[in-house]
C-alpha positions as CSV (number, residue, x, y, z in Angstrom):
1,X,9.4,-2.2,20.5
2,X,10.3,-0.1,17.5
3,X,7.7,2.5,15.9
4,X,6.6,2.2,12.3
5,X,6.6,5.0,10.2
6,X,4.7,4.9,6.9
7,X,5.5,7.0,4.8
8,X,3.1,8.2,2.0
9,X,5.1,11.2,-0.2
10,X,4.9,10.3,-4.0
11,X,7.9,12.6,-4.7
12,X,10.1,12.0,-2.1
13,X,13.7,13.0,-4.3
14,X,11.9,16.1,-4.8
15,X,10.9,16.8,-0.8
16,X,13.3,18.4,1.7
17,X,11.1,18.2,4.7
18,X,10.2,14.3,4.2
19,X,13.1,13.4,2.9
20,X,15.2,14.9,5.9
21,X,12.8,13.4,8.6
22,X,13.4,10.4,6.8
23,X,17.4,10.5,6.4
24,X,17.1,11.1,10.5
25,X,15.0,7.6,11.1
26,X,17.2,5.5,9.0
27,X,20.1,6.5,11.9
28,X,18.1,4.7,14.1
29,X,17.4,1.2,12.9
30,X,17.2,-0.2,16.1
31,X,14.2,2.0,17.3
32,X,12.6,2.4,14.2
33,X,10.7,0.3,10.9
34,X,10.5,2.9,8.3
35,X,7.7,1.8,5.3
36,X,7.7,3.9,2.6
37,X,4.1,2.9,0.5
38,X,5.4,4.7,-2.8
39,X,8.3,2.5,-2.6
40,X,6.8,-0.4,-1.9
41,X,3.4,-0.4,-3.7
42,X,4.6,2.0,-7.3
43,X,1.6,0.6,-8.6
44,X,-0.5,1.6,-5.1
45,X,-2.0,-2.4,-5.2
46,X,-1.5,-3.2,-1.4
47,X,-0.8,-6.2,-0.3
48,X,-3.4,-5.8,2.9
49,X,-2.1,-8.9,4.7
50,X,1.2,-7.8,5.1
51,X,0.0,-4.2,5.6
52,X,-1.8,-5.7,8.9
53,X,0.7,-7.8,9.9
54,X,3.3,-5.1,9.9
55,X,1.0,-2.5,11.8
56,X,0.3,-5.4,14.4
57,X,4.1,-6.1,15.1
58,X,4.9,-2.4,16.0
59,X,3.0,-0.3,18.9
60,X,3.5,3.1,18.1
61,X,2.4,3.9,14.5
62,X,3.0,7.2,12.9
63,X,1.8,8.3,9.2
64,X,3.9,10.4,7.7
65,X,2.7,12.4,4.3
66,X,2.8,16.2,2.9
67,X,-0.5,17.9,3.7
68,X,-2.3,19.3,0.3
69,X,-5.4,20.1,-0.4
70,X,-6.0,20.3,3.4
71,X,-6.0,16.8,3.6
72,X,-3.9,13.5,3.1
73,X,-2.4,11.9,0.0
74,X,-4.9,10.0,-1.9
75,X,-3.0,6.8,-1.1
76,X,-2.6,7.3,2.7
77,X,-6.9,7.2,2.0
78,X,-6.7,4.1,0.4
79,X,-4.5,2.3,2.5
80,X,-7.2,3.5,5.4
81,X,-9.9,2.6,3.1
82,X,-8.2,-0.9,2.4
83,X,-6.4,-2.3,5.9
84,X,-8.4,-1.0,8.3
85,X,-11.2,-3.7,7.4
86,X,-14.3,-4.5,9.3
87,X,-13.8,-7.3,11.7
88,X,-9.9,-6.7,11.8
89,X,-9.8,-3.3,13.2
90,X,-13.6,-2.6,13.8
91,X,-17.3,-4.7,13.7
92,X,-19.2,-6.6,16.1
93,X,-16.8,-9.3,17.5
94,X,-13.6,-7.5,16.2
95,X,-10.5,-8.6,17.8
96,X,-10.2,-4.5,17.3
97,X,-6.3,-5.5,16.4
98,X,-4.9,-1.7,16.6
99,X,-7.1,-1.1,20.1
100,X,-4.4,0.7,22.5
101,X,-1.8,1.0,19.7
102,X,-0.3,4.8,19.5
103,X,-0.9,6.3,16.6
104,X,-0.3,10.0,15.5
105,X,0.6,12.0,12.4
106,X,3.4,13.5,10.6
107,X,2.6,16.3,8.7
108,X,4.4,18.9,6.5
109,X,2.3,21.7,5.8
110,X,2.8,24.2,3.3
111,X,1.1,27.2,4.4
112,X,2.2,29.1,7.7
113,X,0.8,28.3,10.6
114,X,-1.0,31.5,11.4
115,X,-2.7,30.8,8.6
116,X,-4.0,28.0,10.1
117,X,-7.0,30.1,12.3
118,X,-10.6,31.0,12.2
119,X,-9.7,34.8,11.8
120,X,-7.2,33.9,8.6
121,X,-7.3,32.6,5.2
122,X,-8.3,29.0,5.6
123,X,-10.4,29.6,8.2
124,X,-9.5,26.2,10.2
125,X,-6.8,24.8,12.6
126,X,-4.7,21.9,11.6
127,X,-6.2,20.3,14.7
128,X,-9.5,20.7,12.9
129,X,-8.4,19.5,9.5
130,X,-6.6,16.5,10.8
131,X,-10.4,15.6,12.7
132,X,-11.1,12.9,10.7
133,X,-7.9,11.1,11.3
134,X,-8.1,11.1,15.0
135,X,-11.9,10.3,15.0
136,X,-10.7,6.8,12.9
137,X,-8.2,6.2,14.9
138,X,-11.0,6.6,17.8
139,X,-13.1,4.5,16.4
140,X,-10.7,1.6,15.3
141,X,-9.5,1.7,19.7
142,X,-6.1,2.9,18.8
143,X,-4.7,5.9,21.2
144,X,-4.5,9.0,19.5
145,X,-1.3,11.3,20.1
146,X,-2.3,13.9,18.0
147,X,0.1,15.1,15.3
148,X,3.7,16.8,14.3
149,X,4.0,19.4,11.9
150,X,6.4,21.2,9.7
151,X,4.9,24.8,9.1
152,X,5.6,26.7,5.8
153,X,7.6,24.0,3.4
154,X,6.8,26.1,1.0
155,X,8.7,29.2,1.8
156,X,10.3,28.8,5.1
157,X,12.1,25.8,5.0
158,X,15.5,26.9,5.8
159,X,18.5,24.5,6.2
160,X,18.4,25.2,9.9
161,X,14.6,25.0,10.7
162,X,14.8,21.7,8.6
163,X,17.4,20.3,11.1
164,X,15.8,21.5,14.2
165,X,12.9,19.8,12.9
166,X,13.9,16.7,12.4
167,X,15.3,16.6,16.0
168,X,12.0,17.7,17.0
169,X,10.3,14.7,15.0
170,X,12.4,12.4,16.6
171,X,11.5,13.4,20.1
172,X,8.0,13.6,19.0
173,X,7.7,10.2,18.3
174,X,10.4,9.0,21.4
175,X,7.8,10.4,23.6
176,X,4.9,8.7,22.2
Protein backbone atom coordinates (compact mmCIF):
# COMPACT_ATOMS: atom_id res chain seq x y z
CA UNK A 1 0.00 0.00 0.00
CA UNK A 2 1.38 3.46 -0.77
CA UNK A 3 2.12 6.14 2.11
CA UNK A 4 0.44 9.54 2.12
CA UNK A 5 2.26 12.42 2.66
CA UNK A 6 0.43 15.70 3.45
CA UNK A 7 2.07 18.28 2.92
CA UNK A 8 1.30 21.61 4.88
CA UNK A 9 4.15 24.41 3.63
CA UNK A 10 2.34 27.69 2.49
CA UNK A 11 5.34 28.77 0.49
CA UNK A 12 6.56 25.91 -1.06
CA UNK A 13 8.27 27.88 -4.41
CA UNK A 14 10.08 29.63 -1.78
CA UNK A 15 11.29 26.21 0.38
CA UNK A 16 14.45 24.21 -0.58
CA UNK A 17 14.11 21.58 2.11
CA UNK A 18 10.25 20.83 1.32
CA UNK A 19 10.38 21.44 -1.95
CA UNK A 20 13.34 18.91 -2.48
CA UNK A 21 11.70 16.12 -0.24
CA UNK A 22 8.91 16.65 -2.37
CA UNK A 23 10.62 16.56 -5.98
CA UNK A 24 12.14 13.01 -4.47
CA UNK A 25 8.41 11.48 -3.74
CA UNK A 26 6.94 12.52 -6.97
CA UNK A 27 9.82 9.82 -8.54
CA UNK A 28 8.02 7.34 -6.78
CA UNK A 29 4.36 7.29 -7.79
CA UNK A 30 3.93 3.94 -7.30
CA UNK A 31 4.80 3.92 -3.50
CA UNK A 32 3.65 7.11 -2.75
CA UNK A 33 0.21 9.70 -2.65
CA UNK A 34 1.64 13.06 -2.09
CA UNK A 35 -1.34 15.77 -0.79
CA UNK A 36 -0.24 18.99 -0.71
CA UNK A 37 -3.26 20.96 1.64
CA UNK A 38 -1.98 24.55 0.30
CA UNK A 39 -2.60 23.29 -3.11
CA UNK A 40 -5.57 21.74 -2.56
CA UNK A 41 -7.46 23.82 -0.05
CA UNK A 42 -5.85 27.90 -1.05
CA UNK A 43 -8.70 28.92 0.70
CA UNK A 44 -7.85 26.28 3.85
CA UNK A 45 -11.92 25.18 3.74
CA UNK A 46 -11.42 21.31 3.87
CA UNK A 47 -13.42 19.16 2.48
CA UNK A 48 -13.33 16.64 5.73
CA UNK A 49 -14.95 13.71 3.85
CA UNK A 50 -12.45 13.33 1.43
CA UNK A 51 -9.79 14.29 3.96
CA UNK A 52 -10.89 10.88 5.81
CA UNK A 53 -11.38 8.99 3.07
CA UNK A 54 -7.99 9.62 1.76
CA UNK A 55 -6.20 8.96 5.28
CA UNK A 56 -8.27 5.62 5.48
CA UNK A 57 -7.11 4.26 1.99
CA UNK A 58 -3.28 4.61 2.83
CA UNK A 59 -1.54 2.94 5.99
CA UNK A 60 1.37 4.81 6.62
CA UNK A 61 0.65 8.49 7.03
CA UNK A 62 3.37 11.08 7.30
CA UNK A 63 2.81 15.12 7.84
CA UNK A 64 5.09 17.01 6.44
CA UNK A 65 5.39 20.92 7.36
CA UNK A 66 8.28 23.61 8.33
CA UNK A 67 8.58 23.81 12.05
CA UNK A 68 8.10 27.63 13.39
CA UNK A 69 7.32 28.96 16.23
CA UNK A 70 8.21 25.59 17.82
CA UNK A 71 5.22 24.19 16.58
CA UNK A 72 3.20 23.24 13.37
CA UNK A 73 1.59 25.31 10.60
CA UNK A 74 -1.62 26.81 11.65
CA UNK A 75 -3.33 24.67 9.04
CA UNK A 76 -1.74 21.29 9.81
CA UNK A 77 -3.84 22.41 13.41
CA UNK A 78 -6.86 22.79 11.70
CA UNK A 79 -6.90 19.94 9.66
CA UNK A 80 -6.27 18.03 13.18
CA UNK A 81 -8.79 20.12 14.69
CA UNK A 82 -11.24 19.36 11.72
CA UNK A 83 -10.74 15.44 10.45
CA UNK A 84 -9.89 13.85 13.33
CA UNK A 85 -13.64 14.08 14.57
CA UNK A 86 -15.17 12.41 17.51
CA UNK A 87 -16.76 9.11 16.71
CA UNK A 88 -14.47 8.80 13.43
CA UNK A 89 -11.15 8.68 14.94
CA UNK A 90 -12.04 8.78 18.75
CA UNK A 91 -15.43 8.58 21.27
CA UNK A 92 -17.26 5.92 22.88
CA UNK A 93 -18.21 3.37 20.07
CA UNK A 94 -15.61 4.84 17.53
CA UNK A 95 -14.83 2.60 14.78
CA UNK A 96 -11.24 4.49 15.93
CA UNK A 97 -10.67 4.51 11.85
CA UNK A 98 -6.79 5.46 12.03
CA UNK A 99 -6.21 2.67 15.13
CA UNK A 100 -2.89 0.82 13.98
CA UNK A 101 -2.28 3.19 10.98
CA UNK A 102 1.59 4.53 11.01
CA UNK A 103 1.87 7.84 11.42
CA UNK A 104 5.05 10.08 11.94
CA UNK A 105 6.27 13.55 11.09
CA UNK A 106 8.28 15.41 8.68
CA UNK A 107 9.86 18.23 9.95
CA UNK A 108 12.33 21.00 8.77
CA UNK A 109 13.62 22.79 11.52
CA UNK A 110 15.31 25.93 11.36
CA UNK A 111 17.50 26.17 14.23
CA UNK A 112 20.46 23.67 14.77
CA UNK A 113 19.90 20.80 16.53
CA UNK A 114 22.16 21.38 19.45
CA UNK A 115 20.10 23.97 20.10
CA UNK A 116 17.43 21.80 20.56
CA UNK A 117 18.62 20.82 24.55
CA UNK A 118 17.80 21.67 28.11
CA UNK A 119 21.31 23.23 28.58
CA UNK A 120 20.76 25.54 25.24
CA UNK A 121 18.75 28.28 24.00
CA UNK A 122 15.31 26.85 23.61
CA UNK A 123 15.66 24.82 26.38
CA UNK A 124 13.53 21.72 24.83
CA UNK A 125 14.15 18.68 22.46
CA UNK A 126 12.36 18.31 19.32
CA UNK A 127 11.11 15.05 20.82
CA UNK A 128 9.54 17.23 23.49
CA UNK A 129 8.13 19.83 21.17
CA UNK A 130 6.65 17.41 18.83
CA UNK A 131 4.75 15.83 22.33
CA UNK A 132 1.58 16.76 21.45
CA UNK A 133 1.55 15.22 18.15
CA UNK A 134 2.46 11.76 19.21
CA UNK A 135 0.10 12.01 22.30
CA UNK A 136 -2.94 12.54 19.46
CA UNK A 137 -1.80 10.18 17.50
CA UNK A 138 -1.93 7.97 20.82
CA UNK A 139 -5.05 8.77 21.63
CA UNK A 140 -6.74 8.52 18.10
CA UNK A 141 -4.99 4.32 18.15
CA UNK A 142 -2.73 5.21 15.31
CA UNK A 143 1.14 3.81 15.79
CA UNK A 144 3.40 6.50 16.31
CA UNK A 145 6.94 6.33 14.51
CA UNK A 146 8.18 9.32 15.85
CA UNK A 147 9.56 11.99 13.40
CA UNK A 148 12.29 13.05 10.61
CA UNK A 149 13.97 16.16 10.65
CA UNK A 150 16.00 18.54 8.65
CA UNK A 151 18.31 20.55 11.14
CA UNK A 152 19.31 24.19 10.40
CA UNK A 153 17.29 25.22 7.01
CA UNK A 154 18.06 28.35 7.90
CA UNK A 155 21.75 28.45 7.60
CA UNK A 156 22.98 25.03 6.83
CA UNK A 157 21.15 23.84 4.01
CA UNK A 158 23.82 23.13 1.60
CA UNK A 159 23.12 21.58 -1.80
CA UNK A 160 24.64 18.36 -0.62
CA UNK A 161 23.09 17.94 2.95
CA UNK A 162 19.80 18.73 1.04
CA UNK A 163 20.36 15.69 -1.22
CA UNK A 164 21.53 13.34 1.47
CA UNK A 165 18.43 14.36 3.13
CA UNK A 166 16.05 13.55 0.97
CA UNK A 167 17.55 10.02 0.56
CA UNK A 168 17.32 9.92 4.17
CA UNK A 169 13.55 10.93 4.05
CA UNK A 170 12.83 8.38 1.70
CA UNK A 171 14.29 5.63 3.80
CA UNK A 172 12.63 7.03 6.73
CA UNK A 173 9.45 6.55 5.57
CA UNK A 174 10.36 2.97 3.47
CA UNK A 175 11.05 1.72 6.93
CA UNK A 176 7.94 2.80 8.54
Amino acid sequence: MKALIIVIHSDLKKSVINKRWLEELEKYPDKYTVHDLHDMYPDEKLDIAREQQLVEAHDKIIFQFPFYWFNCPPFFKKWLDEVLTYGWAYGKNSGYKLQGKKMALGITAGIDKEDYHPSKKYKYTLEQLVAPFQLTFEYIKADYHSFFAFYGAEHRAHSERVEQSASDYIAFIDAL
